[in-house]
Backbone atoms as SQL, in Angstrom:
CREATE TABLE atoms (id INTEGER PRIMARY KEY, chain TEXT, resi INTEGER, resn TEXT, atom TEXT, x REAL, y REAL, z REAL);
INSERT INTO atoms VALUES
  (1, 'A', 1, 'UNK', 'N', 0.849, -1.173, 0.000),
  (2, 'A', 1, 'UNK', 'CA', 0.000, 0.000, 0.000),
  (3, 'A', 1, 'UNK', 'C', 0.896, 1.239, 0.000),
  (4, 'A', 2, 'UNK', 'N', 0.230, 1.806, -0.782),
  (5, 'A', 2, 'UNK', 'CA', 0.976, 3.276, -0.639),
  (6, 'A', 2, 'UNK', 'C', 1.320, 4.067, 0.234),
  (7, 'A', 3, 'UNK', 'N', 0.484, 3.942, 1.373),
  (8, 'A', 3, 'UNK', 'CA', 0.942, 4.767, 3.317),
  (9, 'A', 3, 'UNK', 'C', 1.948, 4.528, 3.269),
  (10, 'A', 4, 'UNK', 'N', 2.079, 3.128, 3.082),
  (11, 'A', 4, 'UNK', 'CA', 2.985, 2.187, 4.206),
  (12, 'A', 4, 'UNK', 'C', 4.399, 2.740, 3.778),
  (13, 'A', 5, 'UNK', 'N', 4.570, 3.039, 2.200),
  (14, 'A', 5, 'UNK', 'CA', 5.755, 3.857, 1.378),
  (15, 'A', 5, 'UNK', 'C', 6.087, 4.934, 2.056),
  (16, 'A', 6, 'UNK', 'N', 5.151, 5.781, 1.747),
  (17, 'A', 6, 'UNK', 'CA', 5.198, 7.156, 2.067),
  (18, 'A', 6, 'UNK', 'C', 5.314, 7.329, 4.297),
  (19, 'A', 7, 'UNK', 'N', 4.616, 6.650, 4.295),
  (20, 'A', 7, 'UNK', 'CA', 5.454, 6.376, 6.191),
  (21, 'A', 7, 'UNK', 'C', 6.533, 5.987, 6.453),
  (22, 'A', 8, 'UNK', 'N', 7.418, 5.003, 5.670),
  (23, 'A', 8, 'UNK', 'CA', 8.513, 4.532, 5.957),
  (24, 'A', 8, 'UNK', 'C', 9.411, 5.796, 5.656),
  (25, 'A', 9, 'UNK', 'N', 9.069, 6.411, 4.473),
  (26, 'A', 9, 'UNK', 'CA', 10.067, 7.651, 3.788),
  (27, 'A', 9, 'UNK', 'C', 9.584, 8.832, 4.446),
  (28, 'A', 10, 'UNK', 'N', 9.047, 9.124, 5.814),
  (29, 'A', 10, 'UNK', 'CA', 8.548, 10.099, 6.745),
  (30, 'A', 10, 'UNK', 'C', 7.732, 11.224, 5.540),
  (31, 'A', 11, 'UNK', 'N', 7.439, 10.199, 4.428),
  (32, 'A', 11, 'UNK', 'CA', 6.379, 11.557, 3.185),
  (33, 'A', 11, 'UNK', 'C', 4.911, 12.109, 4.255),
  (34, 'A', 12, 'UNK', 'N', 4.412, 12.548, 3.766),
  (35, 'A', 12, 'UNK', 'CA', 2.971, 12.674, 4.255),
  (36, 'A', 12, 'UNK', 'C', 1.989, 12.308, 3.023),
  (37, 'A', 13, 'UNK', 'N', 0.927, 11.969, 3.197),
  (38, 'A', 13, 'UNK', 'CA', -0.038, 11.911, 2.227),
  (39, 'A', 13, 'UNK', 'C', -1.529, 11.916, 2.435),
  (40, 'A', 14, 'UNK', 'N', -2.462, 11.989, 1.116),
  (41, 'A', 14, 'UNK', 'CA', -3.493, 12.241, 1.155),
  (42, 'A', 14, 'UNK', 'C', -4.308, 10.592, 0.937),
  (43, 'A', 15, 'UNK', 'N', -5.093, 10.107, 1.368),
  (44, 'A', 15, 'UNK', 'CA', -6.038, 9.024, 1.297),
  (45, 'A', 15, 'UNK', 'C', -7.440, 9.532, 0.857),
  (46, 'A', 16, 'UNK', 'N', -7.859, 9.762, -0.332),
  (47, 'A', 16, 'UNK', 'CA', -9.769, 10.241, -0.227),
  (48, 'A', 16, 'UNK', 'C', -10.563, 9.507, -0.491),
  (49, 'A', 17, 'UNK', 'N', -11.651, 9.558, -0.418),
  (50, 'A', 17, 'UNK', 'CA', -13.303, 8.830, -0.732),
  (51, 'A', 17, 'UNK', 'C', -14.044, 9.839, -1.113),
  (52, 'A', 18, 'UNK', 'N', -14.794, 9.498, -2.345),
  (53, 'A', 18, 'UNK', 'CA', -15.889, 9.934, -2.597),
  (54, 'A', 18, 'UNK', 'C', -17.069, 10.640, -1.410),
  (55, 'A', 19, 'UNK', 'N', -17.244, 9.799, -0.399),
  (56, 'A', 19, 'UNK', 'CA', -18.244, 10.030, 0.670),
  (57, 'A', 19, 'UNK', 'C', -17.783, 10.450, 2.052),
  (58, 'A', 20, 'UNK', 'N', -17.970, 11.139, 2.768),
  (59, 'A', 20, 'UNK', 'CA', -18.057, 11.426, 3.940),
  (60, 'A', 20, 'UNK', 'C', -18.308, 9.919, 4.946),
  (61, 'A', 21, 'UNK', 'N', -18.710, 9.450, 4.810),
  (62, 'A', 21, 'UNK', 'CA', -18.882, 8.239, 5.620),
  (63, 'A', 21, 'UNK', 'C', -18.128, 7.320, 5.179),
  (64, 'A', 22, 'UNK', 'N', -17.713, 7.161, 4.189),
  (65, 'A', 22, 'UNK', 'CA', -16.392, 6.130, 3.250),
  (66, 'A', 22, 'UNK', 'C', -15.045, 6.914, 3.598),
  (67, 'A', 23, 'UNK', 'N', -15.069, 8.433, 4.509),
  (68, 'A', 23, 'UNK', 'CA', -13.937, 9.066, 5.070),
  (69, 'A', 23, 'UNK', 'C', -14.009, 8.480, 6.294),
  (70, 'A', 24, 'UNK', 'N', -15.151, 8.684, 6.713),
  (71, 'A', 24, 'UNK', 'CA', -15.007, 8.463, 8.337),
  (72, 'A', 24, 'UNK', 'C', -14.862, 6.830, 8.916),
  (73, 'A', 25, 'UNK', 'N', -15.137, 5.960, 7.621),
  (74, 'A', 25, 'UNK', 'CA', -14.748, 4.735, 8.019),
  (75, 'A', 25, 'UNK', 'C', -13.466, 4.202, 7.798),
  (76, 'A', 26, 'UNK', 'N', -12.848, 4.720, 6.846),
  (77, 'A', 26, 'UNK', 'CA', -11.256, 4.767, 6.675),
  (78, 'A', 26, 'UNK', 'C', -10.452, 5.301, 7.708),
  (79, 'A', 27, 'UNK', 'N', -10.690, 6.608, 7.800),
  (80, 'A', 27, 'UNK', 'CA', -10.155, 7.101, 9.286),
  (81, 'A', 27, 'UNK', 'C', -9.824, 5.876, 10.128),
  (82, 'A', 28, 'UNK', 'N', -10.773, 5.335, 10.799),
  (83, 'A', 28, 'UNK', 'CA', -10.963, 4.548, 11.545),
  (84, 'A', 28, 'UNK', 'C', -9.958, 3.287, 11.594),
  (85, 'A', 29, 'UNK', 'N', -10.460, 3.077, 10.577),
  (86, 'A', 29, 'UNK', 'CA', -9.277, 1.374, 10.447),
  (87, 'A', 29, 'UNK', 'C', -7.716, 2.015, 9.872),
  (88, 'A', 30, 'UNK', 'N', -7.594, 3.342, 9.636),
  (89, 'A', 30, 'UNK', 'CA', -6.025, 3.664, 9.341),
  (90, 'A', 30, 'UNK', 'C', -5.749, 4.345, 10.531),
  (91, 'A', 31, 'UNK', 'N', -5.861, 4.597, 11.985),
  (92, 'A', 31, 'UNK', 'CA', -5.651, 5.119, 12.678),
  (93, 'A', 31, 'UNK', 'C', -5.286, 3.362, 13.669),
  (94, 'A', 32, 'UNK', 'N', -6.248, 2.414, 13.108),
  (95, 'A', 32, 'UNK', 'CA', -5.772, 1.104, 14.026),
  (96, 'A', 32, 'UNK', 'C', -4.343, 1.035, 13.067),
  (97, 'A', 33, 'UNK', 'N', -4.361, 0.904, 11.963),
  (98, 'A', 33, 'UNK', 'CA', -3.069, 0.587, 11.457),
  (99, 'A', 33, 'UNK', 'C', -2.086, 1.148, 11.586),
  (100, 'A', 34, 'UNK', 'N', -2.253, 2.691, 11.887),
  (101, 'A', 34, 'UNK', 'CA', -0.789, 3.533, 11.847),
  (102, 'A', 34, 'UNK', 'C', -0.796, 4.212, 12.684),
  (103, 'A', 35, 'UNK', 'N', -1.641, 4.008, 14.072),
  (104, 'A', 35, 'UNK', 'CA', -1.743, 4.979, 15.250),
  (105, 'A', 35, 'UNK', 'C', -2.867, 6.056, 15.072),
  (106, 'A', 36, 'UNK', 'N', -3.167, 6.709, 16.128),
  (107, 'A', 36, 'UNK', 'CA', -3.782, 7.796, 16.272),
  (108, 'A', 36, 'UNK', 'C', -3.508, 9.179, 15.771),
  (109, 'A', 37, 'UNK', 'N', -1.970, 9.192, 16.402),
  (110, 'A', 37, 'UNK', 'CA', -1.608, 10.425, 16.186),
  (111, 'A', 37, 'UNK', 'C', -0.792, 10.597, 14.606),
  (112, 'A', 38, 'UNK', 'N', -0.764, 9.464, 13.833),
  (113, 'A', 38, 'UNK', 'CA', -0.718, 9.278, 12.364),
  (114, 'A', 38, 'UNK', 'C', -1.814, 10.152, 11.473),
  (115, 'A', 39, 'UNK', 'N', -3.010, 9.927, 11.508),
  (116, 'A', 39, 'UNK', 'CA', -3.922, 9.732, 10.579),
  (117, 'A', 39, 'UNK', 'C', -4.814, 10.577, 11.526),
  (118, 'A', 40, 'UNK', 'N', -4.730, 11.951, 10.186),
  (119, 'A', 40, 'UNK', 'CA', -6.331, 12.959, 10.415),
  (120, 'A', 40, 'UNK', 'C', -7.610, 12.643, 9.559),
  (121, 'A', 41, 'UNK', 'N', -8.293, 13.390, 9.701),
  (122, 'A', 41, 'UNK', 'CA', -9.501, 13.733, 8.709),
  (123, 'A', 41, 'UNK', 'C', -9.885, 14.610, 8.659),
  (124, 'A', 42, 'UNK', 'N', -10.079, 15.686, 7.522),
  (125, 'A', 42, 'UNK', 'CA', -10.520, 16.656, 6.564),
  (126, 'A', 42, 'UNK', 'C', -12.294, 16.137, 5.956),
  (127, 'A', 43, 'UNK', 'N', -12.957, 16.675, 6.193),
  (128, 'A', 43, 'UNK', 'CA', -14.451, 16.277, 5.601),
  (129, 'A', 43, 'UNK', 'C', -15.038, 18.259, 5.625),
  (130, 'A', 44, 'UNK', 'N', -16.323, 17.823, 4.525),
  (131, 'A', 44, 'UNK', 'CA', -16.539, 19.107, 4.509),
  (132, 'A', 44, 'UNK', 'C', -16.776, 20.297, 5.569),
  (133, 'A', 45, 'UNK', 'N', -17.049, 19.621, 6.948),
  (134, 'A', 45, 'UNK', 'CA', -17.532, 19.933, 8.366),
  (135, 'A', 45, 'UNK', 'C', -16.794, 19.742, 9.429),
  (136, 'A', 46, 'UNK', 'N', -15.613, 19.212, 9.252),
  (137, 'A', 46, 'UNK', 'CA', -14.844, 18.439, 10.021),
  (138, 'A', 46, 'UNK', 'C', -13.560, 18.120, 10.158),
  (139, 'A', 47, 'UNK', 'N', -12.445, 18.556, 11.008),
  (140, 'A', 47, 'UNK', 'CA', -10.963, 18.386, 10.715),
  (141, 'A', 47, 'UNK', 'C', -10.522, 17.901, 11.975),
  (142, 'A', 48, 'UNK', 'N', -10.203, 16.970, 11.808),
  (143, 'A', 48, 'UNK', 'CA', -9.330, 16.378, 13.557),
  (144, 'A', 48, 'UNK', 'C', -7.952, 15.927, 12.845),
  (145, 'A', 49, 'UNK', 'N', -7.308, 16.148, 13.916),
  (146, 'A', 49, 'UNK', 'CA', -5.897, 15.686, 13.973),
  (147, 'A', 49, 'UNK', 'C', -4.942, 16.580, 12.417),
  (148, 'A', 50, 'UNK', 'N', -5.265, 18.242, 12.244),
  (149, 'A', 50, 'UNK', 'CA', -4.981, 18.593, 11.171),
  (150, 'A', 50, 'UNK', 'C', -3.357, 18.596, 11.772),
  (151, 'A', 51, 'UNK', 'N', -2.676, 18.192, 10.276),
  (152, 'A', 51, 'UNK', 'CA', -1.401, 17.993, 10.264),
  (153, 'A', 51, 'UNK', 'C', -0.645, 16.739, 10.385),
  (154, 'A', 52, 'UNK', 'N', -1.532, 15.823, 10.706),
  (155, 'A', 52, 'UNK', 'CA', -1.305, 14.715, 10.602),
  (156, 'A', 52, 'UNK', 'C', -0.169, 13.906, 9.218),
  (157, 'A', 53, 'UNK', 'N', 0.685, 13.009, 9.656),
  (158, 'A', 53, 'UNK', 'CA', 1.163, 12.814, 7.940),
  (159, 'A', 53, 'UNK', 'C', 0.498, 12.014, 7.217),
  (160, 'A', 54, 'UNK', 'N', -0.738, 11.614, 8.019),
  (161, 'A', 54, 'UNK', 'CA', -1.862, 11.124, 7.018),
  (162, 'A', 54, 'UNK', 'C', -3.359, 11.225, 6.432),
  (163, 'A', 55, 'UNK', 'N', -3.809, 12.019, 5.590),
  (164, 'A', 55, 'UNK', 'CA', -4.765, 12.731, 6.343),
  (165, 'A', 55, 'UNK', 'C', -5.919, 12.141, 5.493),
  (166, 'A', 56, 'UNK', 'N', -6.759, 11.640, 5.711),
  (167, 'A', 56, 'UNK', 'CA', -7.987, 11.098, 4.824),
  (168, 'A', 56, 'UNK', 'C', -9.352, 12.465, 4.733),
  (169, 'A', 57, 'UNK', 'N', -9.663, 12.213, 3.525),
  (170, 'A', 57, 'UNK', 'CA', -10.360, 13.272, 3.162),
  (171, 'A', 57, 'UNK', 'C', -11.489, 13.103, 1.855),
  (172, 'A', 58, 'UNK', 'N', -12.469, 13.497, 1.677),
  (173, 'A', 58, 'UNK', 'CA', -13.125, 13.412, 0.749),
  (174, 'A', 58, 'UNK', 'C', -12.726, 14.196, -0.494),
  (175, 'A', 59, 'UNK', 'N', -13.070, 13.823, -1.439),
  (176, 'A', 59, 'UNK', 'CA', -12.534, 14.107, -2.976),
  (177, 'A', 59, 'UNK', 'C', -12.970, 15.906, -3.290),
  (178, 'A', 60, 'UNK', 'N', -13.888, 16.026, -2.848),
  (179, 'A', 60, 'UNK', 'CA', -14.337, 18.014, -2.650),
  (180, 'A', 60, 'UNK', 'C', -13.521, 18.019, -2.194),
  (181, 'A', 61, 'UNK', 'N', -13.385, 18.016, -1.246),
  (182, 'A', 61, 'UNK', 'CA', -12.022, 19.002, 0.060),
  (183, 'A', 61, 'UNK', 'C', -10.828, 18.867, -0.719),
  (184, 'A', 62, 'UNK', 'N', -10.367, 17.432, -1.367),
  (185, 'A', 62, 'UNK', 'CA', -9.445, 17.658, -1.761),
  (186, 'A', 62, 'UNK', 'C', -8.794, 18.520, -3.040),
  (187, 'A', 63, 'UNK', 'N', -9.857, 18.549, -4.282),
  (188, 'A', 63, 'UNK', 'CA', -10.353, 19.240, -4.799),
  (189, 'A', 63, 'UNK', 'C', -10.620, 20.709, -4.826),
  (190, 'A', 64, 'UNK', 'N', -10.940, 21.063, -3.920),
  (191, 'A', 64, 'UNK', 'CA', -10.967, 22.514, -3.023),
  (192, 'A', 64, 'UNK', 'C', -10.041, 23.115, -3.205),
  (193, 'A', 65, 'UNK', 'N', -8.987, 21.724, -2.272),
  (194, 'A', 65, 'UNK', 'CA', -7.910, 22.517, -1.948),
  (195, 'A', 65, 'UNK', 'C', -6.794, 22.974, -3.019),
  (196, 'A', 66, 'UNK', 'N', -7.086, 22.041, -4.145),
  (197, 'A', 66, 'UNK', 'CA', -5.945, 21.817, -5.483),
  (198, 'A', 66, 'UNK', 'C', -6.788, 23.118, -6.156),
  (199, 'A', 67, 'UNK', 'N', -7.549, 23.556, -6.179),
  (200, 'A', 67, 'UNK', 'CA', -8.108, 24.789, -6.804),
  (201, 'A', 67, 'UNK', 'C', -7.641, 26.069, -5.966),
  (202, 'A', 68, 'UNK', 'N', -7.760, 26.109, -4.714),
  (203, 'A', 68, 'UNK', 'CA', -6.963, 26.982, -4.617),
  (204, 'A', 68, 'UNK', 'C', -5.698, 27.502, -4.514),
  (205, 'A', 69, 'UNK', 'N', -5.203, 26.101, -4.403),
  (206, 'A', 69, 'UNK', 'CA', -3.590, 26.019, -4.216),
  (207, 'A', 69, 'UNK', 'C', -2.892, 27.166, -5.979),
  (208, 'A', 70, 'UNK', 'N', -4.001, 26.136, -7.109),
  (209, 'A', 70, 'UNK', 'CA', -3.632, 26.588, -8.170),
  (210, 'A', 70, 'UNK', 'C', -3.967, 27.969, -8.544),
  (211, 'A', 71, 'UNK', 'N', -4.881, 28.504, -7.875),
  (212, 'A', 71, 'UNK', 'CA', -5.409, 30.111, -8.074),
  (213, 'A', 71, 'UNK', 'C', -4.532, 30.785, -7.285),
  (214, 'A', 72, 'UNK', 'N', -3.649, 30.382, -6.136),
  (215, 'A', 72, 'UNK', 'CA', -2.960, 31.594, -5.737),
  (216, 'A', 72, 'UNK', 'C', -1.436, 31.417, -7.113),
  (217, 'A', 73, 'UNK', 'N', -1.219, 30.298, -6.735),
  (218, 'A', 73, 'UNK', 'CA', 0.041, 29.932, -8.108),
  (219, 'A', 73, 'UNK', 'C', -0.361, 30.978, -8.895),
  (220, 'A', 74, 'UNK', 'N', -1.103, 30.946, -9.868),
  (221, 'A', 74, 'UNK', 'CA', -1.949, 31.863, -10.802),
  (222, 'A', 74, 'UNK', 'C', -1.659, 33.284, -10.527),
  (223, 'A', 75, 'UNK', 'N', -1.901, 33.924, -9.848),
  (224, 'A', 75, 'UNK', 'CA', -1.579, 35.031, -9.203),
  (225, 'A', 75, 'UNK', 'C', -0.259, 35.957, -8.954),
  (226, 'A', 76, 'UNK', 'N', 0.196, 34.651, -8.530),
  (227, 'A', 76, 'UNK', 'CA', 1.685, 34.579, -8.005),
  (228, 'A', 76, 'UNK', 'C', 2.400, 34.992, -9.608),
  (229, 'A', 77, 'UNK', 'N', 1.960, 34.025, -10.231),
  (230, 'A', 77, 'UNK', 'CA', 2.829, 34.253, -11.747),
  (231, 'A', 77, 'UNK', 'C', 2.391, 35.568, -12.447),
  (232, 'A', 78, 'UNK', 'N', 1.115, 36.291, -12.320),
  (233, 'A', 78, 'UNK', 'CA', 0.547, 37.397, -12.835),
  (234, 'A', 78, 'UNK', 'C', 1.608, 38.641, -12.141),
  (235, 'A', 79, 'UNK', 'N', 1.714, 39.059, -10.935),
  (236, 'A', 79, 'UNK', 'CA', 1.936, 39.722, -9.862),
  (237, 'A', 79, 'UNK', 'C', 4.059, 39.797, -10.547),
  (238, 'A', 80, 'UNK', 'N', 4.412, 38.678, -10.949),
  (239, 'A', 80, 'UNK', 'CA', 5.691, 38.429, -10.969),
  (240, 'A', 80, 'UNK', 'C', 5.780, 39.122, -12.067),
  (241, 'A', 81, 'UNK', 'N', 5.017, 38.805, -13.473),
  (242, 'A', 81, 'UNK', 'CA', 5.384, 39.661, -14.612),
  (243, 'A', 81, 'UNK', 'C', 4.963, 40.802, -15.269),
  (244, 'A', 82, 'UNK', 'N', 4.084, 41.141, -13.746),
  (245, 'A', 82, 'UNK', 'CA', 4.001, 43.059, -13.936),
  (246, 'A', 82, 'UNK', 'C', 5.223, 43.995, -13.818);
């Protein structure tokens, strides 16, 4: 599995589901597998353990976040070649 990579190589990563409840049940059984203080969750309402190096999340949020990540980028490059 891919965690198990990215844990050994101290990476962090993202795990998502389609559903909010297909988050919150993953959570669950990856927090038995890799500890507590491993594995957060991000949901549209909901963030525990932010910063975690593992963070499970639904496909919006993640989504969300790659849109805005790319709109400040965007910006960033506008702002540079004024």
């Amino acid at each position: 599995m891919a965690l198990y990579h990215a844990r050994s190589q101290n990476l962090r990563a993202i795990y998502t589901t389609p559903l909010k409840a297909l988050s919150n049940q993953k959570f669950v059984e990856l927090r038995k597998l890799f500890g507590a203080e491993a594995v957060g969750l991000s949901t549209g309402d909901m963030c525990l353990n932010r910063g975690a190096p593992i963070t499970v999340m639904t496909t919006e949020v993640y989504r969300n976040m790659a849109w805005r990540a790319s709109y400040k980028d965007e910006n960033k490059n506008e702002s540079e070649n004024d």
